[in-house]
PLY file of the C-alpha trace (Angstrom):
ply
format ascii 1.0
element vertex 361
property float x
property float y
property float z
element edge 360
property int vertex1
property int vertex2
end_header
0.00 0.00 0.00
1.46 3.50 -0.78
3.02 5.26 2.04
0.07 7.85 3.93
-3.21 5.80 2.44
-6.08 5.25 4.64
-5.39 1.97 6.52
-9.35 0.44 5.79
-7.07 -2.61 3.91
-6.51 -5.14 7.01
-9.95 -6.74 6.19
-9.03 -7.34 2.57
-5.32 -9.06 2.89
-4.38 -7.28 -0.28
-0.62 -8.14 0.06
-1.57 -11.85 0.48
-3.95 -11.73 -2.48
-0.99 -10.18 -4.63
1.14 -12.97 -3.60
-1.44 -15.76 -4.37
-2.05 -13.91 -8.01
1.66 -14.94 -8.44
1.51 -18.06 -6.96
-1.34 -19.06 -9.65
0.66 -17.51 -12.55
3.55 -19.64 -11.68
1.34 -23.00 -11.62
-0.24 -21.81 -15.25
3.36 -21.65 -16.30
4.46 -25.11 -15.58
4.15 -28.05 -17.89
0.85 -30.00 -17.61
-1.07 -27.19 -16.45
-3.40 -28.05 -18.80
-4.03 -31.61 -18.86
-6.57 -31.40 -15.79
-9.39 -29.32 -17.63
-11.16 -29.37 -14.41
-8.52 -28.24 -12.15
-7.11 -25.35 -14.64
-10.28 -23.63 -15.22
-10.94 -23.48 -11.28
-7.58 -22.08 -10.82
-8.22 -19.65 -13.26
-11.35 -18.67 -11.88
-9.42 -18.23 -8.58
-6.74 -16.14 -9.97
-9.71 -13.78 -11.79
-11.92 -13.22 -8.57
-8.30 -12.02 -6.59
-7.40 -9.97 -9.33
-10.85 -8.29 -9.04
-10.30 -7.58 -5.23
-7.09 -6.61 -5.89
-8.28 -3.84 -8.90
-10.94 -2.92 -6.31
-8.22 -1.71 -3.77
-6.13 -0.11 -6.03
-8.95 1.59 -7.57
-9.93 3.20 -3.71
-6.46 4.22 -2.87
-6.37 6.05 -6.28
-9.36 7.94 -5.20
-7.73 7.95 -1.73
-4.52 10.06 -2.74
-6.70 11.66 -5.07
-8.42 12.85 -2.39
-5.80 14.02 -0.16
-4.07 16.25 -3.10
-7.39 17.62 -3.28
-7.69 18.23 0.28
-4.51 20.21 0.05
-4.94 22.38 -2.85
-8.46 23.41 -1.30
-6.90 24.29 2.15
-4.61 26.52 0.36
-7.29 27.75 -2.53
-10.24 28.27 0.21
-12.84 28.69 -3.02
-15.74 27.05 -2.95
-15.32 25.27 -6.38
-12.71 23.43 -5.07
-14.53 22.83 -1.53
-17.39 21.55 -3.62
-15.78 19.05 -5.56
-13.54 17.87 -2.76
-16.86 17.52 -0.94
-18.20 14.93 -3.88
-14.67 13.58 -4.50
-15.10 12.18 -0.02
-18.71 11.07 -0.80
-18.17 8.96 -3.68
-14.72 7.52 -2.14
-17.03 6.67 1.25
-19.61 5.14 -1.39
-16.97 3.02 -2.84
-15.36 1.95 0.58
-18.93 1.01 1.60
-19.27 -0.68 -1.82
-16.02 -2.65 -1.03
-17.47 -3.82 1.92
-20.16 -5.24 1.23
-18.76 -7.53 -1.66
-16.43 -8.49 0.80
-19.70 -10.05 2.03
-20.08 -12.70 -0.99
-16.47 -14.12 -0.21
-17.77 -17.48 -0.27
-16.59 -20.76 -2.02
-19.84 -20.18 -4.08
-21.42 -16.83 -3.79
-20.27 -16.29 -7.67
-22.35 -18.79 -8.93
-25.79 -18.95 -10.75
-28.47 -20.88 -8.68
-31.68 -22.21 -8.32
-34.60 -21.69 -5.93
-37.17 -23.13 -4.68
-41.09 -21.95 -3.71
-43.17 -23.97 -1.81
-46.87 -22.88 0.23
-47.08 -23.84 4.07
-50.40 -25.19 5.02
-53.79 -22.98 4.31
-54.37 -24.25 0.85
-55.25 -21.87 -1.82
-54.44 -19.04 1.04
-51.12 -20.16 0.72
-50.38 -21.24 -2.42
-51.85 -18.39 -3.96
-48.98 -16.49 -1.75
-46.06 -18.74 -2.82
-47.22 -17.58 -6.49
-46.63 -13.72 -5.38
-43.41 -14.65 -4.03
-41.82 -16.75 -7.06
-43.30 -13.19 -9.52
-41.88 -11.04 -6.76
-37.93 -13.12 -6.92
-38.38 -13.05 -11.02
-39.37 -9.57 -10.88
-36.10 -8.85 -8.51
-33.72 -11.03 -10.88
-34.93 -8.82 -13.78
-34.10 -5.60 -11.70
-30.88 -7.58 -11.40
-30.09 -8.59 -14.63
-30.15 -11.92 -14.30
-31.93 -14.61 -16.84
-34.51 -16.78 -14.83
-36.09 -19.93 -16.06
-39.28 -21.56 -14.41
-37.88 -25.33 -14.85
-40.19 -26.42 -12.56
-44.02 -25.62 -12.11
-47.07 -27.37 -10.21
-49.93 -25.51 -10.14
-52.39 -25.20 -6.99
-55.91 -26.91 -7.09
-57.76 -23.62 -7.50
-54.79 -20.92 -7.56
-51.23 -20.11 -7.14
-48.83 -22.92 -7.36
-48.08 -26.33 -5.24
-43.76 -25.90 -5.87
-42.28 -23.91 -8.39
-38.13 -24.05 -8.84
-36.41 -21.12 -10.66
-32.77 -21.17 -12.51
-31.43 -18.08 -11.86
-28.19 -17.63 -14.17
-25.92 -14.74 -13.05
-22.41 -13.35 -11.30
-23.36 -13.63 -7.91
-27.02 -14.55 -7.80
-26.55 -16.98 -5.18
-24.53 -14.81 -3.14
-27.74 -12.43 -3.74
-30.38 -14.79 -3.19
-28.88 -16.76 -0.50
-30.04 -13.95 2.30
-33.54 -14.48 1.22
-33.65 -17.86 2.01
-36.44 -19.26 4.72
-40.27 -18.33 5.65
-42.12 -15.72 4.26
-44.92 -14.70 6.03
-48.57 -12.78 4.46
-51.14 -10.77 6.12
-54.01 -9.85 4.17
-57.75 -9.75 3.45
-57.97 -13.13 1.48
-59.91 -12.85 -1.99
-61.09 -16.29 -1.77
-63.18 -15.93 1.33
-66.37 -14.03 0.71
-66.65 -12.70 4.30
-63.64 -10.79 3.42
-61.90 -11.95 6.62
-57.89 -11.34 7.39
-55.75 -14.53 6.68
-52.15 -15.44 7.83
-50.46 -17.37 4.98
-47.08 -18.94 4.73
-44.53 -19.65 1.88
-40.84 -20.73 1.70
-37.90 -19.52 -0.50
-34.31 -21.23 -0.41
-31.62 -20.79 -2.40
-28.90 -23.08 -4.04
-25.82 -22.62 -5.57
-25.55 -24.33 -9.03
-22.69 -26.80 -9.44
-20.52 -28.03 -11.65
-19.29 -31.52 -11.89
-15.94 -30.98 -11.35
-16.29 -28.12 -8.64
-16.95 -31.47 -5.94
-17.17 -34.76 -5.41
-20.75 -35.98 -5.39
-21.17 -39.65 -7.28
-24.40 -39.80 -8.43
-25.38 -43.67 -9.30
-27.80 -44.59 -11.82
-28.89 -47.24 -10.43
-30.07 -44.82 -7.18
-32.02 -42.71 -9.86
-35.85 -43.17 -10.43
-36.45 -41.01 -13.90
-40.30 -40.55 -15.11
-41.59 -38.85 -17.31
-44.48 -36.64 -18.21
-46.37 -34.24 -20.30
-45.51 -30.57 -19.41
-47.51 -27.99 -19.24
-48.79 -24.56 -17.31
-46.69 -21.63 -16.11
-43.14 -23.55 -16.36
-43.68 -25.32 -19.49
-45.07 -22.00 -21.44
-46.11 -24.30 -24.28
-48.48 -27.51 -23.57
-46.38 -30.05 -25.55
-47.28 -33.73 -26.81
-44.66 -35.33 -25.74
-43.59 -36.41 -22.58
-40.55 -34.71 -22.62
-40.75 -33.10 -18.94
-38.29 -35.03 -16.31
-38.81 -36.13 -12.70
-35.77 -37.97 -10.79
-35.92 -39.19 -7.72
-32.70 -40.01 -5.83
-33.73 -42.94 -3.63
-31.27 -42.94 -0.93
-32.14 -39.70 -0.04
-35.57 -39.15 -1.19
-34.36 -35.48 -2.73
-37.03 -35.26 -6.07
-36.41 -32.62 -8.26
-38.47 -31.73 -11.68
-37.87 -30.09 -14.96
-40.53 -29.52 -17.69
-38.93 -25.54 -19.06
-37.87 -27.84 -22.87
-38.95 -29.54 -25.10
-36.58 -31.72 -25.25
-36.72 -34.23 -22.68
-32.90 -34.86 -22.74
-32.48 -30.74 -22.06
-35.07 -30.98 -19.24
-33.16 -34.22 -17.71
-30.22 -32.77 -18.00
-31.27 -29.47 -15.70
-32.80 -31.98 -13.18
-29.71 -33.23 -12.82
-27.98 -29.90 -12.29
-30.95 -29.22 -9.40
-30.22 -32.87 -8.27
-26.75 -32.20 -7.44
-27.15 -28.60 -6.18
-29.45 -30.21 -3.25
-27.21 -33.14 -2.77
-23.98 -30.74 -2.71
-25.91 -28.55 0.31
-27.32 -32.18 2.18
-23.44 -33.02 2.23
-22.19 -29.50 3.44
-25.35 -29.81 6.53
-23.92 -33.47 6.86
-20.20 -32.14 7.25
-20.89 -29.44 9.62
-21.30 -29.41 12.91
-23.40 -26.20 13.05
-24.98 -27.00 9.78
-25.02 -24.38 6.65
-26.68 -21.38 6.69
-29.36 -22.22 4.57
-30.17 -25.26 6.78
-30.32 -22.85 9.76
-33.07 -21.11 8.52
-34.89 -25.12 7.35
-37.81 -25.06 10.23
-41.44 -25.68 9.31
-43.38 -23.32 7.42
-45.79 -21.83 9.68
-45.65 -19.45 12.71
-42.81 -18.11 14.80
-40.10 -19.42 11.66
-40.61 -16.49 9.60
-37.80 -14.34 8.29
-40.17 -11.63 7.26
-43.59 -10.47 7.30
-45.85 -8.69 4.58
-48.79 -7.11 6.03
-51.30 -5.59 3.67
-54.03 -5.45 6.69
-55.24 -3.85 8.92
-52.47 -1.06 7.47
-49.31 -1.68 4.79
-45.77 -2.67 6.25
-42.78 -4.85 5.21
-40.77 -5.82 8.00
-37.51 -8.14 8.70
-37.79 -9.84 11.64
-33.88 -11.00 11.18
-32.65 -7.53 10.42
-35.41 -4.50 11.56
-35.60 -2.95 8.00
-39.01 -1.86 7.04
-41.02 -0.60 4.32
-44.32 0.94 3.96
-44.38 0.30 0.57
-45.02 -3.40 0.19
-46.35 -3.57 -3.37
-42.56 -2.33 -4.50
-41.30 -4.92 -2.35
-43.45 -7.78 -3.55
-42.79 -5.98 -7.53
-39.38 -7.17 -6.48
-37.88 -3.77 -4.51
-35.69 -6.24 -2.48
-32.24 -4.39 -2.28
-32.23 -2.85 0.94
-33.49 -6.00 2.51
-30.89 -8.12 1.04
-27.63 -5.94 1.48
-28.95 -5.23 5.34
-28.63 -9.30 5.92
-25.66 -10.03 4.07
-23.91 -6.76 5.85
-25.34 -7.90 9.39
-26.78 -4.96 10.32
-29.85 -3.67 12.21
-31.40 -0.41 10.75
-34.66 0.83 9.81
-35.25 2.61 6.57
-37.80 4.34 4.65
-39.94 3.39 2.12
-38.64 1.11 -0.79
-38.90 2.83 -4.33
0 1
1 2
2 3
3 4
4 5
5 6
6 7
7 8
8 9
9 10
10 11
11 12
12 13
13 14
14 15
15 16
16 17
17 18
18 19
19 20
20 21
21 22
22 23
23 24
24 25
25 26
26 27
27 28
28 29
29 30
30 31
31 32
32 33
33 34
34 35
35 36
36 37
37 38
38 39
39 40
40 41
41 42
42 43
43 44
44 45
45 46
46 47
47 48
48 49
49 50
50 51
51 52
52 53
53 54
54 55
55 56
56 57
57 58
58 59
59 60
60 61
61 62
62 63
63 64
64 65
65 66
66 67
67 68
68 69
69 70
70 71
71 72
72 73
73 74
74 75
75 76
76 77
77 78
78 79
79 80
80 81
81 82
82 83
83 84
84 85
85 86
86 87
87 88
88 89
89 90
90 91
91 92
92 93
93 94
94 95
95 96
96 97
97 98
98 99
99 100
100 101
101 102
102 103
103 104
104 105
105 106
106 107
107 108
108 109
109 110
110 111
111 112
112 113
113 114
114 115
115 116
116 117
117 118
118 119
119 120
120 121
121 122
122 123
123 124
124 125
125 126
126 127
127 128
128 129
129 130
130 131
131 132
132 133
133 134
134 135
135 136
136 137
137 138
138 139
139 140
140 141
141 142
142 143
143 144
144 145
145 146
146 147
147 148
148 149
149 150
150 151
151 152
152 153
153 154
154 155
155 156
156 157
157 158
158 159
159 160
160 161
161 162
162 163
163 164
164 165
165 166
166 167
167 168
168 169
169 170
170 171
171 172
172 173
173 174
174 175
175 176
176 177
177 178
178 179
179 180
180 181
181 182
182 183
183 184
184 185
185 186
186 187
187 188
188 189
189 190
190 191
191 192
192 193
193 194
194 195
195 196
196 197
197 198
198 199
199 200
200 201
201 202
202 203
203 204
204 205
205 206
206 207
207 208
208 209
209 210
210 211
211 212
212 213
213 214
214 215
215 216
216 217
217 218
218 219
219 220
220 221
221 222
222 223
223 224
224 225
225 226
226 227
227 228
228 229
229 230
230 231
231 232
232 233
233 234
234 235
235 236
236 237
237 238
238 239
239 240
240 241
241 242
242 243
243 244
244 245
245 246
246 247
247 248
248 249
249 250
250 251
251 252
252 253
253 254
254 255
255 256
256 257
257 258
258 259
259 260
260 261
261 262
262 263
263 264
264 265
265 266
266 267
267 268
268 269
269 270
270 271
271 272
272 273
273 274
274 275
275 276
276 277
277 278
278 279
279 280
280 281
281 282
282 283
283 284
284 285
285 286
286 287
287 288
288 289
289 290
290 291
291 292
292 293
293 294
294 295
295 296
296 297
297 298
298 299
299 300
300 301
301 302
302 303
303 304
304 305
305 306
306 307
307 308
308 309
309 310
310 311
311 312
312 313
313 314
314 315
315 316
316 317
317 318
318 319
319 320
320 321
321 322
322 323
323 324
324 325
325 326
326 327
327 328
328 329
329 330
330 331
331 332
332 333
333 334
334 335
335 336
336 337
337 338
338 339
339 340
340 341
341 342
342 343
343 344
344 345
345 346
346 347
347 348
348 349
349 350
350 351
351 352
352 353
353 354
354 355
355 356
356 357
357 358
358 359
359 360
């Protein structure tokens, strides 16, 4: 670091990162680099997500020393040009510290990666499954906001409305990392449409989150002969055409009883294939819970999907607030929330804080 910068670098172990950047370029110059595939490309992706940490830091003590001359030539100049801009100059340095900080937040092994979630109702019926179908519009609508490409590859519809289970591939840099902090309960109070005494109903839906793996990012052997495949027609809200073929894919893995479902192609081979992807997301996080002694995050926030598990609460009745119960931010505004306004809720979990703040635009 350049002699008189701002020491905010401990957390990032810049000097370690620059020596690991070298460390990598060494290995890709030896002979056989390249004859593990596998191993190379991970390495690779190592060395690119520590240069990007390291660009980061350089980039903030630029704006640092930047600063400081800036600083000095306005202590001397005492106009208020140069007040102003060194005035702008500190706030966008503090926004890019703060910035920093919280990507320092999705430091984990797979926080990069594209992922896939899953919506499922709690008991109440159509109460709930009608509110499991606002949540899976209100995570596409927030994937759009991000910029990420979604896919419904799974869809089962309710018996009168909303859905039974719905699973989502969310392809993107750092959509896990994202989507991660919304995993767990959601909780709904409203005055339910389908009762025609216009009573208030408490309704229940889950959301977790998992990261999407490659085959050679772990070792999970998955056997054929533990695989039950069927097959189906597909159809409804993840299909988007009706087809006449039976190309949509269920597989059950029987020592485990994990059954995942793809219908989003036509082709039955595409659809198996993305079962398979889900199939070994869920059976890389059952492994991780297995290995752990405190269990992963995401199967800290596993409880039953009903009251006192919630992670946040949408009332729409008797008056309109968003609350996290995890984190204390709130929002009057719940229909930007549920149209996918999820930012400040997100960032406030994966940052650990406890704040309140205003509405969500």
């Amino acid at each position: 670091m350049k002699s008189g910068s701002p020491n905010f670098g401990g957390h990032f172990d810049i000097d370690a990162k620059r020596e690991s950047i070298l460390e990598i370029e060494s290995l890709m110059a030896a002979p056989g680099f390249w004859d593990d595939s596998g191993k190379s490309r991970e390495i690779i992706k190592e060395r690119t997500t520590l240069e990007k940490v390291v660009q980061m830091w350089d980039a903030l003590v630029r704006q640092a020393d930047d600063l400081r001359i800036m600083i000095e030539l306005g202590e001397e100049a005492l106009d208020a040009d140069t007040l102003a801009e060194t005035a702008e100059m500190a706030n966008r340095l503090v926004q890019a510290v703060a910035a920093a900080e919280f990507q320092r937040m999705l430091s984990g092994p797979h926080d990069r990666n594209s992922c896939f979630i899953t919506i499922n109702p709690g008991a109440g019926g159509t109460e709930s499954q009608d509110w499991a179908e606002m949540i899976l519009r209100m995570y596409l609508r927030y994937c759009e906001k991000k910029g990420w490409k979604t896919t419904i590859t799974e869809f089962q519809a309710g018996d009168e409305a909303g859905l039974k289970s719905a699973t989502i591939s969310v392809s993107g840099e750092y959509a896990y990392g994202y989507l991660k902090a919304e995993a767990g309960i959601h909780r709904l109070v409203r005055i339910s449409p389908f009762d025609s005494n216009a009573r208030r109903h408490t309704s229940f839906a889950s959301m977790y989150a998992f990261p999407e793996i490659e085959e050679d990012e772990i070792d999970i052997k998955i056997s054929d002969v533990d695989l039950r495949i069927d097959t189906f027609r597909s159809g409804g809200a993840g299909g988007q055409h009706v087809n006449t073929t039976d190309s949509a894919v269920r597989i059950t893995h029987i020592p485990t009883g994990i059954v995942v479902a793809c219908q989003s192609e036509r082709s039955q081979i595409s659809n198996r294939g993305t079962a398979m992807k889900v199939l070994r997301a869920k059976l890389y996080e059952r492994e991780v819970e297995e290995r752990s002694a405190k269990a992963s995050e995401i199967a800290a926030e596993k409880k039953d999907i009903g009251w006192g598990s919630q992670i946040r609460s949408y009332v729409l009745h008797p008056y309109k607030m968003v609350k996290d119960l995890r984190t204390g931010v709130e929002s009057g505004n719940p229909d930007a929330v549920l149209d996918g306004s999820l930012e400040e809720f997100v960032v406030a979990y994966l940052m650990g804080v406890r704040r309140t703040v205003g509405d969500v635009e």
